[in-house]
TIDRENGU-575043 format. One record per residue (C-alpha): x, y, z. Coordinates in pm, whole numbers, plus 32768, in hexadecimal, padded with zeros to 4 digits. Example, Ala and Ser with C-alpha at 12.3 -4.5 7.8 and 13.67 -1.06 7.14 Angstrom:
REM TIDRENGU-575043
84CE7E3E830C;85577F9682CA;
END
This chain:
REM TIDRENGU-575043
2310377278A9;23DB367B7909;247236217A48;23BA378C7ADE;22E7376F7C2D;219037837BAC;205537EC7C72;1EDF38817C1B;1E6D39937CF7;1CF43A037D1F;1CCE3B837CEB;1BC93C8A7D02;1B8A3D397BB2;1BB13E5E7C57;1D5A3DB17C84;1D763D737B5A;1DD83E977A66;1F413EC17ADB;1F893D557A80;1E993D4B7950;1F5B3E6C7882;20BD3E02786B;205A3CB577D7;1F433D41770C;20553E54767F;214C3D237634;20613C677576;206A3CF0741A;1F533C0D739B;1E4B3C9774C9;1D303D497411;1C6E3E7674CC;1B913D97753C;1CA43D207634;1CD73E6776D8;1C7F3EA07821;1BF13FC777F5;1AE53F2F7712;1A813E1577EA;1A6F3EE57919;199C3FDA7858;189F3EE577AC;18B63E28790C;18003CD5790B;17513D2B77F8;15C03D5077A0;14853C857774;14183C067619;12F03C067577;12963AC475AC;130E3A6776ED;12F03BE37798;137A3B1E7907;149E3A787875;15623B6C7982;14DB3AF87A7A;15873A3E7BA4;16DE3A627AD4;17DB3A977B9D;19683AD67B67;1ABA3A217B94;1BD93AAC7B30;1D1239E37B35;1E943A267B07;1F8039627ACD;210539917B5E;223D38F97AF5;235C394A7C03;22AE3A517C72;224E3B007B1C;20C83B2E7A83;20DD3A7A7935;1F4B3A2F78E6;1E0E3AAB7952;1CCC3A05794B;1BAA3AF0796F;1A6739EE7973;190D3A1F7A04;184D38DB7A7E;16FC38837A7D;15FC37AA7AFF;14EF37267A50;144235C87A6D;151C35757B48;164435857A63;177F367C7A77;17ED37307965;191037E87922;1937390A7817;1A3839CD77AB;19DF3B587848;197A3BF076FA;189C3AE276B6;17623BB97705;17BA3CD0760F;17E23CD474AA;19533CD474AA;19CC3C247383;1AF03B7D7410;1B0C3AB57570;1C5A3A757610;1D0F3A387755;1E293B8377B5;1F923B0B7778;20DF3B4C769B;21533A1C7681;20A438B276C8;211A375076DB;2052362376AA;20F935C577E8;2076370478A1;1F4837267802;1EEE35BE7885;1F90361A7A03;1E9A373279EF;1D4736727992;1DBB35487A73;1DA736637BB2;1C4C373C7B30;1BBC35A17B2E;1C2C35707C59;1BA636BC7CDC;1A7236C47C40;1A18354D7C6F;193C34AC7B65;191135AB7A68;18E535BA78F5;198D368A780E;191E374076F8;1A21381C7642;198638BC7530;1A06399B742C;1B8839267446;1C56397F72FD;1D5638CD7258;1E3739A67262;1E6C399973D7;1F2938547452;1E0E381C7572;1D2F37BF7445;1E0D364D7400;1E4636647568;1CE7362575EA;1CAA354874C8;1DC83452756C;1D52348376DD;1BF634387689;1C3733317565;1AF2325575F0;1A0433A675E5;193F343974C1;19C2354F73D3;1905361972CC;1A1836CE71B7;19A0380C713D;19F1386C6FCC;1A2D3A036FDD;1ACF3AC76F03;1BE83C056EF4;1C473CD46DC0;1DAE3D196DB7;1E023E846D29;1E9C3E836BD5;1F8B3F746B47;1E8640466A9D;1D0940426A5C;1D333FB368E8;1DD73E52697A;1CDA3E156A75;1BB73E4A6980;1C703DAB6875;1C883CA46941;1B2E3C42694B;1A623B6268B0;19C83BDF67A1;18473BE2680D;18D13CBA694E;19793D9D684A;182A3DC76747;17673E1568A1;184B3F4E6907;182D3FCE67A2;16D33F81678B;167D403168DB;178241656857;16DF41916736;157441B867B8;15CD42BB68BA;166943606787;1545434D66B9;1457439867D1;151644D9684A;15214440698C;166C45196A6B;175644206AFF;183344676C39;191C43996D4B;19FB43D36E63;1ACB431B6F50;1AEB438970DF;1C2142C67183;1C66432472F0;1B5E445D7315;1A34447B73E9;18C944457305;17F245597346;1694452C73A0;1601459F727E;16AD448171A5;16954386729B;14FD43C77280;151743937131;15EF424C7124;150741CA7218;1393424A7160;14794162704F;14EE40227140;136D401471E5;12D8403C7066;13A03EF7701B;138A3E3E7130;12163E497123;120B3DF46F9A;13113CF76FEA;12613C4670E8;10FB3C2D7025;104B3CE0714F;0EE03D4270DD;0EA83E797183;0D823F157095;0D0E40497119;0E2B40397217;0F4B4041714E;0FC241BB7190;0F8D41B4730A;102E40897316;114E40FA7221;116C426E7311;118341687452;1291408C73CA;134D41C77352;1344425174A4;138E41147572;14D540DA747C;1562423674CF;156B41CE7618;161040827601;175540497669;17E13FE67543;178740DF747F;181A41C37574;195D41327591;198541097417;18FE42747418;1A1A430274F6;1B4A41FB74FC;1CA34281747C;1C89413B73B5;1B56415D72ED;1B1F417C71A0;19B241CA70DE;197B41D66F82;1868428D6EF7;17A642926D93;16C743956D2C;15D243996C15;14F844EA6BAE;154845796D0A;151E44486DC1;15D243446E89;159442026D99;169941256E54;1785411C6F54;18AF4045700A;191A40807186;1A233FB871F8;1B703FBD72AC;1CDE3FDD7237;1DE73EB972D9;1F553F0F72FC;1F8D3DEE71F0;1EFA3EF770E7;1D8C3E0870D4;1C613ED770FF;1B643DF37183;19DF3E867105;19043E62723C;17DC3ED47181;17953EFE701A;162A3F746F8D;15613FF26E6A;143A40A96E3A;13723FE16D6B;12B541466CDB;13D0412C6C22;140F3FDA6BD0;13BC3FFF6A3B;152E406E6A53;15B63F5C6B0A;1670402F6BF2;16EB3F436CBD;17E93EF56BA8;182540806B75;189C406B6CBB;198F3F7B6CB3;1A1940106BA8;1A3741446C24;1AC440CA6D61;1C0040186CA1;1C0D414E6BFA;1C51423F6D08;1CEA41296DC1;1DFB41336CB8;1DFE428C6CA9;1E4842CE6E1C;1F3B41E76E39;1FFB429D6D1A;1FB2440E6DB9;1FF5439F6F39;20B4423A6F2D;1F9441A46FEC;1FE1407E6FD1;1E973FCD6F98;1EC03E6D6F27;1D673DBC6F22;1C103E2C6F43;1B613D0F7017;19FE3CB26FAB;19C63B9B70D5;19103A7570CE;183239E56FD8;182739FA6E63;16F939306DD6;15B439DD6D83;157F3B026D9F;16DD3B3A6E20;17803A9D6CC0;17FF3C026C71;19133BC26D4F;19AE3AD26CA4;19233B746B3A;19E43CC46B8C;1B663C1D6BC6;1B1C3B776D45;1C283A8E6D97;1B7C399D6E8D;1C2F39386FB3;1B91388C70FE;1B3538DA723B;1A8437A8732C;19B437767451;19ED36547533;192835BE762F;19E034CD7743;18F0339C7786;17F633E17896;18B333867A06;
END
């Protein structure tokens, strides 16, 4: 902004929501994961399995930045201490937010640089580590100029954009995706198995499905991750199950006006399911998407999709929803190759890390 009196103010989190919201509803590229709400729900976030004290000794420091007098950017970091070293994250870091951003409408190189050039000078040697940035927000070539000398990873990820009807999207695809969805059709066919699928936008899960998406999610997760429980494997399943109802992002995708979960049944059962959250652009952007691998002989990871572009389309015809894309994050080699196998468009989203004061 040029020409404007600029200055950074420190303020309590607590400060910040009256600021935050005005710029977050101006910025028609902010995702969910920007909302204030969110953040101040999920707070600093929770320990990992591997490093179950990563939380500690964080601390926060929230920054605004003014131009004659007006809030135009907020940085909402926590800091912490370890070996002696600073580090600065983006608040969000800590959860499993898929996208990472500072709080603004509008942002200038120019401002963007006035703004880092005060939190350095408040925070004294620090490193930064901005994780999860998207390329569709301008900070992303932004912090790749201000910190030219530092390190950057890109992240391939990849978005499906709604077609027109279910026919162009699967016509679309290549043709080993295509032989797969017939193949996987045709066996539930033969084998009498009874199919089923919903969508929930914007309504409260109830407690009953939410145990069941989360038996599914902990079934996974444990398959997923190779863990050799033996004897051990139901406890541990009924443990995780529990401990993911209570986490706080399955209750916020459980209960936000935004959210949106996609469910696949097979002979009575949930056999997959998608939870994510809807953006005002029209992208929903899946926090979550699992299978239970009981009933992976009919690949219904795949099913899903399908039948999420499906209804997608559908809804959008019935209520003019709007929804554009259906976000499937980051990664897409591996196991993750269906992304790109069912009609993913990959776009980027980067972490970079300043070098070390």
């Amino acid at each position: 902004m040029e020409n404007a009196k600029r200055e950074v103010v420190k303020k309590k989190w607590t400060e910040l929501k009256a600021v935050w919201e005005p710029l977050y509803d101006g910025n028609t590229r902010a995702t969910p994961f920007q909302a204030y709400d969110f953040l101040n729900f999920t707070g600093k976030g929770k320990p990992q399995r591997k490093d179950l004290f990563r939380l500690f000794g964080l601390k926060e420091h929230n920054f605004v930045l003014y131009a004659d007098g007006e809030p135009i950017a907020v940085a909402p970091l926590l800091v912490k201490k370890k070996a002696g070293i600073k580090t600065a994250y983006l608040r969000g870091h800590f959860t499993t937010a898929n996208v990472l951003d500072l709080i603004y409408s509008e942002l200038s190189y120019d401002d963007f640089a006035f703004l880092m050039d005060e939190i350095r000078r408040a925070l004294g040697k620090v490193r930064f580590f901005f994780d999860r940035v998207p390329d569709f927000s301008p900070v992303s070539e932004h912090l790749k100029r201000y910190f030219a000398t530092g390190d950057m990873e890109t992240h391939e990820c990849f978005s499906i954009p709604v077609p027109r009807s279910y026919e162009e999207w699967s016509g679309g695809l290549k043709k080993s995706a295509r032989h797969n969805l017939r193949t996987c059709s045709n066996r539930i066919e033969r084998d009498g198995a009874a199919v089923s699928f919903e969508i929930l936008r914007g309504e409260p899960v109830k407690k009953e499905l939410c145990e069941k998406l989360m038996f599914v999610y902990a079934d996974r997760f444990i398959i997923k991750n190779k863990l050799r429980l033996g004897p051990f494997y139901k406890i541990v399943r009924r443990i995780l199950t529990a401990y993911l109802k209570r986490d706080k992002m399955t209750r916020w995708l459980n209960s936000s006006k935004d959210n949106f979960h996609a469910v696949l049944r097979l002979c009575g059962e949930e056999a997959a399911f998608a939870s994510g959250l809807v953006c005002r652009s029209g992208k929903v952007i899946l926090n979550r998407l699992a299978i239970y691998t009981k009933y992976a002989k009919y690949s219904p990871g795949g099913l899903l999709i399908g039948s999420i572009i499906r209804g997608v389309v559908e809804i959008n015809e019935r209520q003019g929803a709007g929804i554009t894309d259906i976000d499937l994050c980051q990664e897409g080699g591996g196991g993750m190759s269906y992304k790109a196998a069912y009609g993913g468009l990959p776009y980027h989203n980067y972490t970079i890390i300043s070098k070390s004061p």
